[in-house]
VOPA-148473 format. One record per residue: z, y, x of N, C-alpha, C in turn; residue in three letters. Coordinates in steps of 0.2 Angstrom, whole numbers, padded with zeros to 4 digits, always signed. Atoms other than C-alpha are relative to their C-alpha. Layout:
ZYXZYXZYXALA ...
This chain:
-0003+0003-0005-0149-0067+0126-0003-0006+0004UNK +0003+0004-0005-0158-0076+0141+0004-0005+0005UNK -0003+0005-0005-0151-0093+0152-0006+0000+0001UNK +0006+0004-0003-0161-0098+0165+0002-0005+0007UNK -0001+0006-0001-0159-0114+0173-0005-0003+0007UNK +0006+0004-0004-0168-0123+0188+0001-0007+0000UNK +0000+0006-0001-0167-0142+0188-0007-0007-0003UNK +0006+0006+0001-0180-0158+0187-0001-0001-0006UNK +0002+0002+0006-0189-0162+0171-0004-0007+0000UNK +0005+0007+0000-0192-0182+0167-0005+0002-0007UNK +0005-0003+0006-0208-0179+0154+0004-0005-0004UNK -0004+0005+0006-0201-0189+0136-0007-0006+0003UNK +0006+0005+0001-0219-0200+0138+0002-0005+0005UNK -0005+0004-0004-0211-0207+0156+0004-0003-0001UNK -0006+0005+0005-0197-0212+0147-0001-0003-0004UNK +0000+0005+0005-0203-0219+0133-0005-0008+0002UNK +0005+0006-0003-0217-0231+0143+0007-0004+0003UNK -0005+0005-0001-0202-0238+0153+0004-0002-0003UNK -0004+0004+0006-0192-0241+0138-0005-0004-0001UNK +0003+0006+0002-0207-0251+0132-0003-0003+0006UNK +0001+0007-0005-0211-0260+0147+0006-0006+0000UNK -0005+0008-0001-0195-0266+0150+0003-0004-0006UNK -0001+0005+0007-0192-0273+0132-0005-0003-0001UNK +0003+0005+0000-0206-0282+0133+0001-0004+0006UNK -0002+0004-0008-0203-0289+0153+0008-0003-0004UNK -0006+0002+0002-0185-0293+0141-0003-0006-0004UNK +0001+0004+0007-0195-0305+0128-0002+0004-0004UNK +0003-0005+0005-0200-0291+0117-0008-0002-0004UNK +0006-0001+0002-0212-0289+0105-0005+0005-0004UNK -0001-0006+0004-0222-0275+0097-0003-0002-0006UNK +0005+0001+0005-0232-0274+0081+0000+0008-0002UNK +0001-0007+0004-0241-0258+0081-0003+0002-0007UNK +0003-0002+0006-0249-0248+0065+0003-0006-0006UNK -0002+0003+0008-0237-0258+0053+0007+0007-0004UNK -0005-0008+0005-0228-0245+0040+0003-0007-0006UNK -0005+0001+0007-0213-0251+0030+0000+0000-0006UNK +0003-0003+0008-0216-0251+0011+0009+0000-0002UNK -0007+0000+0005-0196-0258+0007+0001-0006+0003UNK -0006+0002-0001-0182-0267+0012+0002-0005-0005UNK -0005+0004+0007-0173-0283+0001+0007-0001+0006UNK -0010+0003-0004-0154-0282+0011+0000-0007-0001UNK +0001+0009+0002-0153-0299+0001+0001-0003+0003UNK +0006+0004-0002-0166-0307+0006-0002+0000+0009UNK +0002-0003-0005-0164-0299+0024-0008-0001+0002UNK +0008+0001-0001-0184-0298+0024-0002+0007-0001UNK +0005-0008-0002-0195-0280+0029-0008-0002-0002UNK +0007+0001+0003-0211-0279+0017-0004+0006+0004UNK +0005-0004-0005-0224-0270+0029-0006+0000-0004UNK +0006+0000+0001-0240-0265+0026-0006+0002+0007UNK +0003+0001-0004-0253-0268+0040-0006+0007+0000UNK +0003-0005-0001-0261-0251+0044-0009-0002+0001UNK +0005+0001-0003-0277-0260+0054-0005-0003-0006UNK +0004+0007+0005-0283-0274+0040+0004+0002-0008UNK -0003-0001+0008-0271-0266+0024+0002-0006-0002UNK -0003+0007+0002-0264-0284+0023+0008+0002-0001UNK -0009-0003+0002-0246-0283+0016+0003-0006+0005UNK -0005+0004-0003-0232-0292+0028+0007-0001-0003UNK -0008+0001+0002-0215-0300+0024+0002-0004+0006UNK -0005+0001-0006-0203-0299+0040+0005-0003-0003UNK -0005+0001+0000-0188-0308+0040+0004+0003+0006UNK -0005-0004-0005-0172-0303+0050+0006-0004+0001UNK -0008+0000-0003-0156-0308+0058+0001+0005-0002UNK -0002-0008+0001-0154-0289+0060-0004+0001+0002UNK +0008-0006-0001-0165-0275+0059+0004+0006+0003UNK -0002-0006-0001-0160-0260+0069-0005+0005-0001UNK +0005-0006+0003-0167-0243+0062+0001+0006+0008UNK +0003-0007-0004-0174-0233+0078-0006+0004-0001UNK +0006-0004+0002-0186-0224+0068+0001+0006-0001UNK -0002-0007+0000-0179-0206+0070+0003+0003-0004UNK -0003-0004+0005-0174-0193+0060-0003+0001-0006UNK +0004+0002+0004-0185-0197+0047-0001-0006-0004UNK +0003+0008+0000-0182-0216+0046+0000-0004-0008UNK +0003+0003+0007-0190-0226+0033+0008-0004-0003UNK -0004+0006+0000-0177-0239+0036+0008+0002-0003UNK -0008-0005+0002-0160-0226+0033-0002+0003-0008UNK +0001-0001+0005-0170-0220+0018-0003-0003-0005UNK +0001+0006+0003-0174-0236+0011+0006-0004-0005UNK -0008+0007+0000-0156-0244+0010+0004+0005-0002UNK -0003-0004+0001-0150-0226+0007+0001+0002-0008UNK +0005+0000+0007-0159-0221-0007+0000+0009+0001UNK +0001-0008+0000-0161-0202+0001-0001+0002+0007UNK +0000-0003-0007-0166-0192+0016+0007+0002+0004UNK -0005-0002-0002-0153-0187+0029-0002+0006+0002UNK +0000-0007-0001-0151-0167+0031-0004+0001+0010UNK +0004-0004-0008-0161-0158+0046+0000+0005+0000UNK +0001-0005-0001-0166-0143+0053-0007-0002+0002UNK +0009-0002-0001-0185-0137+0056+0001+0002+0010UNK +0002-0002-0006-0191-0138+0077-0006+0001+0000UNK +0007+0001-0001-0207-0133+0083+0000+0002+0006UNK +0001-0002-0010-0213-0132+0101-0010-0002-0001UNK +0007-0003+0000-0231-0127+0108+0000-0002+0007UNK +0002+0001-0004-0240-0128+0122+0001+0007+0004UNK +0003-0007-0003-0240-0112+0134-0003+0000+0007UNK +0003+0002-0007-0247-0108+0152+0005+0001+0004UNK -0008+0002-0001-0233-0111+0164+0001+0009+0005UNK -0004-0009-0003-0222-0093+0170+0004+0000+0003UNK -0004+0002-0003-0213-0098+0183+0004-0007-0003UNK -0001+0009-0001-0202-0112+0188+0008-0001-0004UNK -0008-0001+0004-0185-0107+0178-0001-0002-0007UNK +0002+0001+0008-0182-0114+0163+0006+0005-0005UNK -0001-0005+0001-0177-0101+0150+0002-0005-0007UNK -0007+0001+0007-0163-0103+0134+0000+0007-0004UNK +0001-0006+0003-0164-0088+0122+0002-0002-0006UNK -0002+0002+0007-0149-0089+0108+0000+0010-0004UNK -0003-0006+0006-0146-0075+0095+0008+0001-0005UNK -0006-0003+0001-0132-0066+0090+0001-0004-0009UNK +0000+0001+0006-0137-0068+0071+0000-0009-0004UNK +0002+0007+0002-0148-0085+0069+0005-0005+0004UNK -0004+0006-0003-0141-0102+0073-0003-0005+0003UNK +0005+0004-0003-0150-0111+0087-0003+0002+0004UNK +0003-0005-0007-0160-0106+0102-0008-0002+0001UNK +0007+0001-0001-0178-0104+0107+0001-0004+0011UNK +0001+0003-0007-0183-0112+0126-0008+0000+0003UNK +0005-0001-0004-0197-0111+0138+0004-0005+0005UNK -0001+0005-0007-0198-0128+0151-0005+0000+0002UNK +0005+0003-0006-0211-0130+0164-0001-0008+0000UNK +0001+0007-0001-0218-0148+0164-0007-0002+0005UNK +0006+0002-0004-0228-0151+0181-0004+0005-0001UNK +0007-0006+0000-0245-0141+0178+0001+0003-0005UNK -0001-0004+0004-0240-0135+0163+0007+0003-0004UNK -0007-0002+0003-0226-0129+0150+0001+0000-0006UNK +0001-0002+0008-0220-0128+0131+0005+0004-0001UNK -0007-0004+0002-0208-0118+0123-0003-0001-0008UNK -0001+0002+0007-0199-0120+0107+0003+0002-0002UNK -0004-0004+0004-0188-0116+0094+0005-0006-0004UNK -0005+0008+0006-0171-0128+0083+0003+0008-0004UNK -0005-0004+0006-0164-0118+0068+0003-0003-0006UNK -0004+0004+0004-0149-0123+0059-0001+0004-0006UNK +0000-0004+0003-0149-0116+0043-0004+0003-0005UNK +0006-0004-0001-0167-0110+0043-0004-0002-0003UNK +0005+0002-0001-0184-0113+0036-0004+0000+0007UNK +0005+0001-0006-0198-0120+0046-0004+0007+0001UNK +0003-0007-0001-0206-0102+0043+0004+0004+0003UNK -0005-0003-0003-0192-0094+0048+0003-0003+0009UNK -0001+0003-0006-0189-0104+0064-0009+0000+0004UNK +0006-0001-0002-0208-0101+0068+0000+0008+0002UNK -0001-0004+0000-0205-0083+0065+0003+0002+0007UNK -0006+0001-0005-0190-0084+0078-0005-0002+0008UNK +0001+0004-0006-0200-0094+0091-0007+0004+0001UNK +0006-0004-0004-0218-0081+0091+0005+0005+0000UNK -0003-0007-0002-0203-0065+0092+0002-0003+0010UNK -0003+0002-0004-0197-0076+0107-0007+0000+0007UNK +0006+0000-0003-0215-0079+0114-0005+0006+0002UNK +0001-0007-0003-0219-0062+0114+0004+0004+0005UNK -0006-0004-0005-0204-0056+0123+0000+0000+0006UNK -0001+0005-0007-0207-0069+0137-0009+0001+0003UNK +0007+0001-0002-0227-0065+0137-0004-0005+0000UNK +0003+0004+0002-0231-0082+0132-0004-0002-0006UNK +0006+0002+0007-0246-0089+0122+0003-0006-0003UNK -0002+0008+0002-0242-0104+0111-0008-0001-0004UNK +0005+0004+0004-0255-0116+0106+0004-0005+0000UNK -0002+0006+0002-0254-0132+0098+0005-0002-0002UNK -0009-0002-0001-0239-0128+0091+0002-0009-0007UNK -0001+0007+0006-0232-0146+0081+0009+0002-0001UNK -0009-0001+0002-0214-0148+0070+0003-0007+0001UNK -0003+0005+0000-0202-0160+0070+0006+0001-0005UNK -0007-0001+0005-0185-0163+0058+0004-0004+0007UNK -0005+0001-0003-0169-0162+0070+0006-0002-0005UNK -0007+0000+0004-0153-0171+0062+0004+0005+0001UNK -0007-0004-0001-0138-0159+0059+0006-0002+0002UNK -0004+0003-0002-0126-0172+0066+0005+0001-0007UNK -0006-0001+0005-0115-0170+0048-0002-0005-0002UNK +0002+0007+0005-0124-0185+0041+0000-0005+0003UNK +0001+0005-0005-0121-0198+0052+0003-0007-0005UNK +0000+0007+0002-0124-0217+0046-0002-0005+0005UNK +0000+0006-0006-0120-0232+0057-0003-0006-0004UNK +0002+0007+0003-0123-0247+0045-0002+0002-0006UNK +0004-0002+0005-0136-0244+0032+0001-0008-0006UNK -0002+0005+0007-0132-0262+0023-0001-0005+0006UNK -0003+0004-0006-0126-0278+0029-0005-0005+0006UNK +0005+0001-0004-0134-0283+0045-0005+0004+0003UNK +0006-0005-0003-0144-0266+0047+0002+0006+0002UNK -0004-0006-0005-0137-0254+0060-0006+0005+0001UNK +0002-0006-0001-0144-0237+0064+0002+0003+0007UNK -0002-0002-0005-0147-0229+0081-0003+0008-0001UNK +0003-0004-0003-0150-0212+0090-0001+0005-0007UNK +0002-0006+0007-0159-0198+0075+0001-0004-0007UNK -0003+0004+0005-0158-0212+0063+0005+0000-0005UNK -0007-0002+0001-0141-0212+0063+0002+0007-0001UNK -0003-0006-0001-0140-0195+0065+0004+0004+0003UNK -0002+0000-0008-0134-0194+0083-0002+0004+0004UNK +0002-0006-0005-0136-0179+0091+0005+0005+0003UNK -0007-0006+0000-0128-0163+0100+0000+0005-0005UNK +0003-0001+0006-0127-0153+0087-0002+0009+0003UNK +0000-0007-0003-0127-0136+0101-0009+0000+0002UNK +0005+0002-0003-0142-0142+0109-0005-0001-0004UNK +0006+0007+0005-0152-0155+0097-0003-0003+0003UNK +0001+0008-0003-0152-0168+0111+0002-0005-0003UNK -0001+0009+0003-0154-0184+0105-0001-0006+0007UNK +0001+0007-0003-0160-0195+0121+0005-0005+0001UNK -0008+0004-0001-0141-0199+0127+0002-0001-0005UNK -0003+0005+0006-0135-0202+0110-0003-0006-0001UNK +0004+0009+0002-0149-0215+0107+0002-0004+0004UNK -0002+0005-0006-0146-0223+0123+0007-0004-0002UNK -0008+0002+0001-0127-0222+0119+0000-0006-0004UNK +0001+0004+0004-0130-0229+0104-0003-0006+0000UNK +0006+0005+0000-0142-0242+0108+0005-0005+0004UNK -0006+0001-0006-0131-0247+0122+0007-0006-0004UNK -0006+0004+0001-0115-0250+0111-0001-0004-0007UNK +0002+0005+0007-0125-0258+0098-0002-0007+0003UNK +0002+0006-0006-0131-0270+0111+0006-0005+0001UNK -0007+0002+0000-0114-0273+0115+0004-0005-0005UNK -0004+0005+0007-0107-0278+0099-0003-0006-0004UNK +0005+0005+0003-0122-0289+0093+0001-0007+0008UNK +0001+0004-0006-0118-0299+0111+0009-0001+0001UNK -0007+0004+0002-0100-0303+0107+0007+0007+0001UNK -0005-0005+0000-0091-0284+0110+0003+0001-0003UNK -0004-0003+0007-0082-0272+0100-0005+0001-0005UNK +0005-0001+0004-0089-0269+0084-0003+0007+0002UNK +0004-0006-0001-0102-0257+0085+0003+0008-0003UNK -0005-0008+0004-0094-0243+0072+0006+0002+0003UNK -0006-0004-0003-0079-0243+0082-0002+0001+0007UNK +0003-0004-0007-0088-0242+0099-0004+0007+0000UNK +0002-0007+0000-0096-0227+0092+0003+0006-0002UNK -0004-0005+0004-0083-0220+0083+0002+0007+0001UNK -0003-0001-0004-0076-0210+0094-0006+0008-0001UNK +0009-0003-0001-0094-0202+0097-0001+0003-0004UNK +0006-0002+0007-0101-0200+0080+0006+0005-0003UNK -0005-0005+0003-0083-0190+0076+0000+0006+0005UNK +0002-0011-0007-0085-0176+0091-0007+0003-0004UNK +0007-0001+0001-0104-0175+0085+0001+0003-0006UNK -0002-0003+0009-0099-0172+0065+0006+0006+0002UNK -0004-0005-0002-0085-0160+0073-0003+0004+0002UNK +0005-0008-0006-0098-0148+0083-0004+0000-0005UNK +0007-0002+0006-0110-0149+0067+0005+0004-0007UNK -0006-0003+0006-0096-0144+0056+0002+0009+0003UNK -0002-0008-0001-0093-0128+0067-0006+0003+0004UNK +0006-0003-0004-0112-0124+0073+0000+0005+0001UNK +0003-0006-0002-0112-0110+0070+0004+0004+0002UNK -0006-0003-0003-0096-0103+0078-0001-0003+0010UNK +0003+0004-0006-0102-0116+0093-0006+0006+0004UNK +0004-0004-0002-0119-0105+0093+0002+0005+0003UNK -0001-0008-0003-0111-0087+0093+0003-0002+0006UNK -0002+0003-0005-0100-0094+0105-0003+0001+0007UNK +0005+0002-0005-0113-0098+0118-0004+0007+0001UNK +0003-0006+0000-0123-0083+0113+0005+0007+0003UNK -0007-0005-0005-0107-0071+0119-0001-0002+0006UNK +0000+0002-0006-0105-0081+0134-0005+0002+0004UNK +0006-0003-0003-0123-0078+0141+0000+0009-0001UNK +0000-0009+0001-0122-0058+0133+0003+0002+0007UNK -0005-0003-0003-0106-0058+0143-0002-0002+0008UNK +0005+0000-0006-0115-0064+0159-0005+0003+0002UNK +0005-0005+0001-0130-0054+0157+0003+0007+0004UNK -0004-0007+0000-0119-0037+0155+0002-0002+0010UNK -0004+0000-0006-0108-0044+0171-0003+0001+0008UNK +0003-0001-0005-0125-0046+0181-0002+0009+0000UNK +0003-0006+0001-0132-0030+0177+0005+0004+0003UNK -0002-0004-0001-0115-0022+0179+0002-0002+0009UNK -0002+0001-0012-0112-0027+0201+0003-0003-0002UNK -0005+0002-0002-0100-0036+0196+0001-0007+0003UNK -0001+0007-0005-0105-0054+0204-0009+0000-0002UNK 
């Protein structure tokens, strides 16, 4: 089953430079190539190791927010385990037109994709459920069907929105993949980080608390991951059923 879509694409690299300019034009500061070794909540201090010079660092903190993804050091430091994911991988391809292309399956849980980006294009694949072999498998049956080449092909871990963690210990909140904030139909995360960055901003500057600013949120999100796979088929009927209705004259 094929969607195809027309609408503007802002690249992710776009968005992430003007998130890092303007947090620094805010006061900001960065410290690149430093890696996390551990955590004392305690002692609120972040023991770093200086990637450039191997020199070890000890941060202290007011508060640490963990937007290190769906992998984060910081969630599985204070946790003491990883949070549950799925296997993505996306590739490069050469661009095939200007429609962008959604491709669910009746069986599998999750969808393949083909976007246009400017001079070029990638297409991918999210599987709930699935190995990364198996979600690779899924994403070259999808790229032969559409006559695309994949190169470059990289992976990534998407949360399953069922494990979602706001306060990892006290004074250490969690945003975006971190937390575990996702759609769980899609596997967009930008608007939930934002969200969450947002109502965490908020609560650290005298609002509501943040777990109840998100709550609300983070309970829709654990609700659509609890039925992904009824959400999937769902979605995959819907397009079948639009398919058949083009093909049959009837709109």
């Amino acid at each position: 089953m094929v969607q195809r879509a027309n609408f503007p694409v802002l690249p992710r690299r776009a968005l992430d430079r003007w998130l890092l300019e303007r947090y620094i034009a805010s006061g900001g500061a960065v410290r690149d190539l430093v890696r996390p070794i551990s955590i004392c909540a305690q002692e609120h201090a972040l023991i770093c190791q200086d990637r450039s010079g191997g020199d070890t660092l000890r941060i202290t903190y007011d508060t640490l927010v963990g937007a290190d993804g769906a992998s984060s050091a910081v969630r599985r430091m204070l946790t003491g385990r990883k949070q549950r994911v799925c296997p993505s991988l996306e590739g490069k391809v050469a661009p095939a037109g200007t429609s962008i292309i959604f491709s669910y399956d009746l069986v599998r849980t999750g969808y393949c994709w083909y976007i246009p980006t400017g001079s070029g294009a990638n297409a991918g694949c999210v599987m709930y459920g699935g190995s990364a072999r198996e979600c690779h498998a899924w994403l070259d049956s999808f790229c032969e069907a559409n006559a695309l080449e994949l190169q470059g092909v990289r992976g990534a871990p998407i949360p399953t929105g069922d494990d979602i963690v706001l306060k990892a210990a006290e004074d250490v909140w969690l945003v975006g993949d971190a937390a575990g904030l996702i759609d769980p139909p899609t596997s967009g995360g930008i608007y939930h980080a934002l969200a969450s960055a947002r109502c965490l901003a908020s609560s650290l500057t005298g609002g509501a608390p943040y777990e109840e600013a998100i709550g609300a949120f983070a309970g829709m999100i654990a609700g659509m991951a609890e039925h992904i796979g009824e959400l999937s088929m769902s979605r995959a009927l819907s397009i079948l059923g639009g398919v058949q209705a083009v093909h049959g004259g009837e709109r």
